[in-house]
N, C-alpha and C positions, 0 to 999 in steps of 0.2 A: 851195328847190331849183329849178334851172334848169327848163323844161318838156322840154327835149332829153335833160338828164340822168336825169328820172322816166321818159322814156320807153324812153331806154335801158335802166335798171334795171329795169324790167317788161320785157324784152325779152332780155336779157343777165344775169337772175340766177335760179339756181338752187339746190338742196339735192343733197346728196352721194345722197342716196336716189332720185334722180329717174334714176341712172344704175346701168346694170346690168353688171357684169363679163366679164361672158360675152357679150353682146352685144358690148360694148365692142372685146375682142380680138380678135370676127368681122370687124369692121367695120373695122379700122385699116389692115388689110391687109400692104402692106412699111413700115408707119411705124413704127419704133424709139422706146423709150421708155427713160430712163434717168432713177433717183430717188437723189438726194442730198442727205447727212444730212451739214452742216456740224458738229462735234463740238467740246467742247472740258471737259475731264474730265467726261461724262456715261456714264460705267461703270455707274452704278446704274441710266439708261434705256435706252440705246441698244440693249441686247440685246434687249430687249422688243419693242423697235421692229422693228430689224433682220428678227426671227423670224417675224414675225407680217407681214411685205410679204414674206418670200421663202416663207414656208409658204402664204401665200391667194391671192398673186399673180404670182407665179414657179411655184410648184411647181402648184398646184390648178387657178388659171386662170393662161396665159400671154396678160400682159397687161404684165408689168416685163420688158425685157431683160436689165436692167444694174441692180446697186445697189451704191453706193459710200458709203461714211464717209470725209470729209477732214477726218483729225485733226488738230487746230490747237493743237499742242504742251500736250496732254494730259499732265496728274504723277500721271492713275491710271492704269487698266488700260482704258481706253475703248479703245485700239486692239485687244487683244487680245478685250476681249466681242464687238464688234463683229465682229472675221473670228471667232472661235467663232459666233456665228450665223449666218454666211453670207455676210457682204459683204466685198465687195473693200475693201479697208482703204488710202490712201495718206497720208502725212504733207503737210502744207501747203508745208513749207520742202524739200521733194524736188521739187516742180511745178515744173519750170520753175527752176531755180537761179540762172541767168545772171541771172534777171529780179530775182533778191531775194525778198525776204517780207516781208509787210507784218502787223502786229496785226489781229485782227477776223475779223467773220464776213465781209463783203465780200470778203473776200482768199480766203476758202476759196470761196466761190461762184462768183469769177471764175475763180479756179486751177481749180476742178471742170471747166469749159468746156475747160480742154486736157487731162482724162484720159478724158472721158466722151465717147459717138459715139453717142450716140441722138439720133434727130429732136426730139423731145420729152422736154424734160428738167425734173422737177419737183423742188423745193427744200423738205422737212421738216424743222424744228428735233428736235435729237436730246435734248430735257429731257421732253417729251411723255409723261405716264403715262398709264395707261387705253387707249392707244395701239388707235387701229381704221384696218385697212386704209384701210377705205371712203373715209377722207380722201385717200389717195392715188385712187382709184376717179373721186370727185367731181373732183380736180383735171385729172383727162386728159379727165373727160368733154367736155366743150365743145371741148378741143381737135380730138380725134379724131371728135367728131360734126358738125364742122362747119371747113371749111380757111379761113371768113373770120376765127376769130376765131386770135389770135396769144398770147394770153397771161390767164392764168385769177388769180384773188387770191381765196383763203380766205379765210374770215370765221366766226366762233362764240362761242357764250357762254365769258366768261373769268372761271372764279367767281376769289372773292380769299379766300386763305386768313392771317385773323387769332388768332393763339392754335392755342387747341383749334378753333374753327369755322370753318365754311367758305361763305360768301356766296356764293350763286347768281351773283354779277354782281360787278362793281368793279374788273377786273383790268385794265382796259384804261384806266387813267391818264394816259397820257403822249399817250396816243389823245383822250382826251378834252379834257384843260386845254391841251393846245397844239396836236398835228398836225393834228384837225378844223378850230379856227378858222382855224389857216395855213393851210391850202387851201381853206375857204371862202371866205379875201379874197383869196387870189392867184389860186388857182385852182379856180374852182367847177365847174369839167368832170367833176371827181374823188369833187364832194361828193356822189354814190352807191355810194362804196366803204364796206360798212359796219366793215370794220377795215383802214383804209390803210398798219397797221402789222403787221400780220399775218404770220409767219414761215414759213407755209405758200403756195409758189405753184407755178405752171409755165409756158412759156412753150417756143414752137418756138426752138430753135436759133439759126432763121434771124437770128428778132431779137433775142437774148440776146447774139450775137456783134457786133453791129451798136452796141448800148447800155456805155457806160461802167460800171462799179461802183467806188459809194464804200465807203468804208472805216465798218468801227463798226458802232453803231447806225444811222447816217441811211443804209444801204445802201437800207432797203425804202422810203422816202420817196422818194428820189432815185431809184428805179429805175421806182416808178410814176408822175414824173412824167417820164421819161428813153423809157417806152415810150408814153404820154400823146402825145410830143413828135413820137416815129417812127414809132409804126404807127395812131394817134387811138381816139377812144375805143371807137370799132365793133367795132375788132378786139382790145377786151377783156370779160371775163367775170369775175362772181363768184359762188362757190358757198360756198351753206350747208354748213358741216362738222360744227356742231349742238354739241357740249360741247371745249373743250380747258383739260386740266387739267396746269399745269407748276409750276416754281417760281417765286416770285412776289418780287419785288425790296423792298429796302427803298428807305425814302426817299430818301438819299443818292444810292444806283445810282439811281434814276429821275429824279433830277436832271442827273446827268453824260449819264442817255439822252437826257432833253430837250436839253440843251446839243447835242448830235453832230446829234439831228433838225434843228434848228434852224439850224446851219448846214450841212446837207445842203443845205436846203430855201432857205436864201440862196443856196448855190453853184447851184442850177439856176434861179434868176432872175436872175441874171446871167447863165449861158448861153445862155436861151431869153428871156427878157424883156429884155436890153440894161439890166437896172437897175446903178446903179452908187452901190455905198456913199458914203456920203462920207469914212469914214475905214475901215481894215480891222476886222474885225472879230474880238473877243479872242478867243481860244483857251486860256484860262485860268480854269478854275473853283474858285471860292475858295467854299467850306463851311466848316460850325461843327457840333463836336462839345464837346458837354457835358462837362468837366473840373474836379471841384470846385465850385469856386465860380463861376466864369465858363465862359466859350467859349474852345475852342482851335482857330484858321483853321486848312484844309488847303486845299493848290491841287491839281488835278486838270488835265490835260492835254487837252482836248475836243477839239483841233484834228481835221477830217475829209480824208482823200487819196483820192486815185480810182485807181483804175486804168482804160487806155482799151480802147475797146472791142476784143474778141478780134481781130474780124478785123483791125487794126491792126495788132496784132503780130506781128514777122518770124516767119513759120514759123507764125502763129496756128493756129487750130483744133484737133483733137484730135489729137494723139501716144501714141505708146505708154503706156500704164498700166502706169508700174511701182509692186510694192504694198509696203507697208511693211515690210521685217522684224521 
């Protein structure tokens, strides 16, 4: 690791417990905070989630302003647990129509930037069991304690559950055999993120509107090298979040992950590095599933789109919130 980047991360990394809630809300003053939970059929967690950020940190201490679920064409009842427990609930393909709708989580985190109006707006995955405020608590800390830093990335143990058991460690795959080594050879500024993939973050406004979002999986690679690029490394933080326990992919989905990371992770060296393929690069992922006696190909569609950054777009920034019915 670089000597800049150790130093950073001694300097720039903390645990979710090192911040206090109540403190926290003293201290922010008129700075608005808004938390959103990209969805996409998670009825069995999101209420959990939901209840438990507007019961300890809405209701107990006023520390969230605003909590939003953008559901992303959900076939259970995610929209409905979700406003039962408390949150403003909007559909993905309601955001903004003119503009279309794109697949993915990207698509829900960029469209969140025109329903939401808080200064500080932090991004939870909505599969999260066990679910503890404090995660959200940790993510605003560094924000709200400090106006150099612009953008915070969780990090925690990700046990991996096989069978019946459940392994302290091993969930963070796709983090290991590929994302770490790509950014250690392209870009070691980064190599003190200790999960660069991480589904938990937050970030001011200011530069959330200013950065692009890709599409898929490679949104959280592409976004930390996309705020890397705009606001450098000073002005980001990471905190210890300590256990996060979700559902855990099988082999195939963490292959098609890989493929989207991977060319996220091409498309931001070429916009920032000037590299230039030499031929384009496939967007076609061909897998083998066990059938009988042989193997049977499937092709898979990995290709990654972006959307530009908020403030780009005509009329950009937040608009009325209208909520799902």
């Amino acid at each position: 690791m670089l000597a800049s980047v150790s130093a950073w991360s001694r300097h720039r990394t903390s645990t979710a417990d090192d911040w206090d809630r109540v403190t926290l809300s003293r201290r922010r003053g008129r700075t608005t905070t808004s938390v959103v939970l990209p969805a996409r059929d998670e009825a069995a967690t999101v209420g959990d989630i939901v209840t438990r950020i507007r019961r300890e940190l809405v209701e107990r201490c006023p520390l969230v302003d605003e909590l939003v679920v953008v559901d992303s064409g959900s076939c259970d009842d995610t929209a409905a647990v979700a406003r039962a427990a408390g949150a403003t609930v909007v559909r993905q393909e309601d955001v903004a129509p003119e503009l279309g709708d794109r697949p993915g989580k990207g698509e829900a985190l960029w469209k969140s930037l025109l329903v939401t109006r808080g200064d500080v707006v932090t991004f939870v995955d909505a599969d999260l069991r066990d679910f503890d405020p404090q995660f959200v608590v940790g993510l605003l800390g560094p924000l709200l304690d400090d106006p150099a830093v612009q953008f915070v990335k969780g990090f925690y143990d990700r046990p991996l559950r096989s069978g019946e058991s459940v392994m302290p460690a091993g969930g963070g795959r796709v983090t290991e055999m590929l994302a770490r080594p790509l950014l250690a050879a392209h870009y070691p500024e980064l190599a003190g993120f200790v999960q660069p993939l991480a589904g938990e973050y937050a970030g001011r406004r200011g530069l959330l509107e200013r950065v692009p979002f890709v599409s898929g999986y490679g949104v959280e690679i592409a976004l930390l090298v996309d705020v890397l690029e705009s606001a450098g490394l000073h002005a980001m933080a990471q905190v210890d979040l300590g256990r996060r326990v979700h559902r855990n992919s099988d082999d195939a989905a963490l292959g098609r992950m890989a493929s989207q990371v991977y060319l996220a992770l091409l498309s931001r060296l070429e916009r920032h590095g000037g590299a230039v393929l030499a031929r384009p690069a496939a967007t076609t992922l061909t897998q083998f599933r066990r059938c009988g006696d042989g193997f049977t190909p499937t092709d898979a569609d990995v290709a990654v789109t972006e959307r530009p950054p908020v403030c780009t777009v005509a009329g950009g920034g937040p608009r009325n919130l209208v909520e799902a019915p």
